[in-house]
C-alpha positions in Angstrom: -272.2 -40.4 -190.2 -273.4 -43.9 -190.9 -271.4 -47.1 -189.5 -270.2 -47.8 -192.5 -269.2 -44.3 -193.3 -267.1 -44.2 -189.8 -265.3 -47.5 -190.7 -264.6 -46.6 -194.1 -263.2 -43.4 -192.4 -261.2 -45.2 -189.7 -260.1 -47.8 -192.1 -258.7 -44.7 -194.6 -256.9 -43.4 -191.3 -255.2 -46.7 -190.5 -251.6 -46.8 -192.3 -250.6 -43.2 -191.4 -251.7 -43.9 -187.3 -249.8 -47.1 -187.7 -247.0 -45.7 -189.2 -246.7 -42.9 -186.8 -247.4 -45.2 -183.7 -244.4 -46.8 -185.2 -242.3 -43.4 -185.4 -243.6 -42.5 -182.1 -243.5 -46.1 -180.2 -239.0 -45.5 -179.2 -240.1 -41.9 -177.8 -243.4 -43.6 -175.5 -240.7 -46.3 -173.8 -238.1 -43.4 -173.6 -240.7 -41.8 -171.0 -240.3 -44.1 -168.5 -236.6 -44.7 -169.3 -235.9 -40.7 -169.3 -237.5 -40.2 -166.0 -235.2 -43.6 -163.9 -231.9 -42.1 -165.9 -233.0 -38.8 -164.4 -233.6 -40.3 -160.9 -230.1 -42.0 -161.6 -228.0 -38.4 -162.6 -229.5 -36.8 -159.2 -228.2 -39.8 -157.2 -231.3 -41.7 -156.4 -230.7 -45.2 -157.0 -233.5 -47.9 -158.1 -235.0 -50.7 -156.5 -235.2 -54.0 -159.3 -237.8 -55.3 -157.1 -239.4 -52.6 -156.1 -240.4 -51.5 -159.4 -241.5 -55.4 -160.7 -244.2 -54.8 -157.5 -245.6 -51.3 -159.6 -245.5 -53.4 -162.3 -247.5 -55.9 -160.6 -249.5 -53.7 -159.1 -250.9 -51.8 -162.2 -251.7 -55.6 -163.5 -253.8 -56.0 -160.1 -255.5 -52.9 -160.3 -256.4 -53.5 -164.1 -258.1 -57.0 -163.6 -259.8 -55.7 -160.3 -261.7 -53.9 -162.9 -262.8 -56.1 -164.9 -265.6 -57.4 -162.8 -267.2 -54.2 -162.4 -266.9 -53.6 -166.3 -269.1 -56.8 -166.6 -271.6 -56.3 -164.1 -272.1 -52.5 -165.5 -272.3 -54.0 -168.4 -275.1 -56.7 -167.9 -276.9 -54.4 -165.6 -277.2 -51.2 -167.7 -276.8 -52.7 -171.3 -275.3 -49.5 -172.8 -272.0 -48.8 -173.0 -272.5 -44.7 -172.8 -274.3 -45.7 -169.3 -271.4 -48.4 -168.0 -268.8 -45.7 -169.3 -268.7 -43.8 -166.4 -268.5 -46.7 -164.0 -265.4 -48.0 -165.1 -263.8 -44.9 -165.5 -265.3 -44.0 -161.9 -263.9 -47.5 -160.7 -260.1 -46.7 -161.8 -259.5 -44.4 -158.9 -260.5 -47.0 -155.9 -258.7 -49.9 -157.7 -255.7 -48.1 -158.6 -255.2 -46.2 -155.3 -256.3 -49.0 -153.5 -253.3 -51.5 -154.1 -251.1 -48.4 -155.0 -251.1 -48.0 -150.9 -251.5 -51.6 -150.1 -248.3 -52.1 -152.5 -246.6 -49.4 -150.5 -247.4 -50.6 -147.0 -246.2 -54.2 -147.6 -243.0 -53.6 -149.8 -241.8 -50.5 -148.7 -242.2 -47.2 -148.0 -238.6 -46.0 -148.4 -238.1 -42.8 -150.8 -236.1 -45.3 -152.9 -238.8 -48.0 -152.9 -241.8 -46.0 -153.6 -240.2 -43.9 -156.2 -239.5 -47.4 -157.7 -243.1 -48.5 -157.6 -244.4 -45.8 -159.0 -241.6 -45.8 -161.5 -242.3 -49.7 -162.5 -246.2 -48.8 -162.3 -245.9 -46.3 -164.9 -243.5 -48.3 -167.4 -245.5 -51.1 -167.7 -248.9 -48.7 -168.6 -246.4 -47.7 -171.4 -246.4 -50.6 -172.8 -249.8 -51.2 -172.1 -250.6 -48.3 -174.1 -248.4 -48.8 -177.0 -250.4 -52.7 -177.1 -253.9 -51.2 -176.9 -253.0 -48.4 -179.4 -251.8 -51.4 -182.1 -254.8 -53.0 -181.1 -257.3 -50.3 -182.0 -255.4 -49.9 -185.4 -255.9 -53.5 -186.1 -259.6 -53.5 -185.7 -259.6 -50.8 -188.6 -258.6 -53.6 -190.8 -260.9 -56.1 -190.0 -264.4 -56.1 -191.9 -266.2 -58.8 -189.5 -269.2 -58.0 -187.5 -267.0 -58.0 -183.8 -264.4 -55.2 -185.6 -267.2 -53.1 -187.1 -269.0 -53.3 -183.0 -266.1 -51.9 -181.7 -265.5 -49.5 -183.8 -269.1 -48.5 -183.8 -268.4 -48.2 -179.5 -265.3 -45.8 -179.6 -267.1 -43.4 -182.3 -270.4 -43.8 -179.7 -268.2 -42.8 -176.9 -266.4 -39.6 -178.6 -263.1 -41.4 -179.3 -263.1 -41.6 -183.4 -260.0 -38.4 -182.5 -257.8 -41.8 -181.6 -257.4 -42.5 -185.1 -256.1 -39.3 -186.0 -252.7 -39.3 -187.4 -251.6 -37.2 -184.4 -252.9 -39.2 -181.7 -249.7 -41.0 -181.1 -247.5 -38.1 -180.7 -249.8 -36.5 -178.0 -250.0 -39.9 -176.7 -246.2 -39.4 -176.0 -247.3 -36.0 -174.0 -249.6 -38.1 -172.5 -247.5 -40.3 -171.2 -244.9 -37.7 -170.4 -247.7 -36.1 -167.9 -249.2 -39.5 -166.6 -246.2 -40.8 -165.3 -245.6 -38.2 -163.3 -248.5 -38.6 -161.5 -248.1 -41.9 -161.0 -244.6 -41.2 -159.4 -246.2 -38.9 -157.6 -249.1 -40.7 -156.3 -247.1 -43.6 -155.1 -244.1 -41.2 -153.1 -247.5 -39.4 -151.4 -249.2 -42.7 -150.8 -245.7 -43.5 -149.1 -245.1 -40.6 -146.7 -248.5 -40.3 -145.8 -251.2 -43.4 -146.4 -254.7 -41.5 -145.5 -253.8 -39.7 -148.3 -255.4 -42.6 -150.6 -259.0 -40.3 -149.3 -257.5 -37.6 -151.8 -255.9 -39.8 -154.8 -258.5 -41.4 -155.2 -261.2 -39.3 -156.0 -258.1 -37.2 -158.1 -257.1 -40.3 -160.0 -261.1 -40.9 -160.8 -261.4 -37.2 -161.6 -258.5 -36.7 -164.0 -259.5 -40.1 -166.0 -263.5 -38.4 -166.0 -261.4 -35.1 -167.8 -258.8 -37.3 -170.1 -262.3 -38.9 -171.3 -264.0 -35.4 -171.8 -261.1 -33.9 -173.5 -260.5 -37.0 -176.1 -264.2 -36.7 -176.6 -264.4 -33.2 -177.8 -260.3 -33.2 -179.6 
């Protein structure tokens, strides 16, 4: 399929992804909500602060990226080729100030379940953002637009503009948060344990990729 082909195909795709992002965007923030009112009806009270630090931290971890996205990127030219370096990245910068937030603000059951809590919400919205953002670009006809569009069919990802992608993103989310709970109370009780997560948290984005690629 020609660029334009894909773009014209994208582009047909756009109002009924947009409208169901729309439908599905109250059941994505309900995922982080559900799992603190959870937390709250087994008696496990939440730290405010606490979960502004996961929120923080996720904001860290994502700019701590960037900088290896560029050099990849003006080192190996193509984007298939700096693909797996960012996505191999994710797991060192996550982890990494995932246990560093742990060790300086607290690693309490109630202030890591927080952190992890906060670190989740706020890649809710995150994805929610990115997810209007891709839709947008299906509407644009300038050169930039037609790029990246041109990058997520050369990387596998033309499945995002499906008209189901946002309701699996709500599985998605569902799942992910979880872990990053999960992560964070291990990272608590037992720091070495960054050795395992991260390599994990690496590995599980390298299978998310391979998955969206092929469905």
């Amino acid at each position: 399929m020609t660029t334009s082909n894909q773009s014209a195909a994208s582009a047909a795709n756009a109002q009924p992804v947009l409208r169901n992002i729309l439908i599905a965007t109250p059941f994505t923030l309900a995922v982080p909500v559900g799992y603190g009112l959870w937390f709250h009806l087994q008696g496990i009270p939440l730290a405010w602060p606490a979960l502004g630090v996961g929120t923080a931290g996720w904001v860290i971890a994502l700019i701590l990226r960037n900088p290896i996205a560029l050099i990849a990127r003006a080192t190996l030219k193509s984007w298939e080729r700096v693909q797996p370096w960012v996505v191999a990245a994710s797991g060192p910068c996550e982890e990494g100030v995932r246990v560093a937030a742990v060790l300086l603000f607290g690693r309490g059951f109630t202030s890591a379940l927080s952190i992890g809590l906060g670190w989740a919400a706020i890649e809710v919205v995150y994805s929610i953002v990115n997810g209007l953002a891709v839709v947008s670009l299906t509407r644009r006809t300038d050169a930039k637009a037609r790029q990246a569009l041109q990058m997520l069919n050369d990387q596998g990802l033309g499945g995002i503009f499906g008209p189901m992608a946002p309701f699996w993103g709500i599985v998605e989310r569902i799942f992910v948060s979880g872990l990053h709970i999960g992560f964070t109370l291990l990272l608590a009780w037992q720091p070495w344990l960054v050795l395992v997560t991260i390599p994990l948290h690496s590995g599980l984005n390298f299978t998310y990729l391979r998955l969206a690629r092929r469905s």
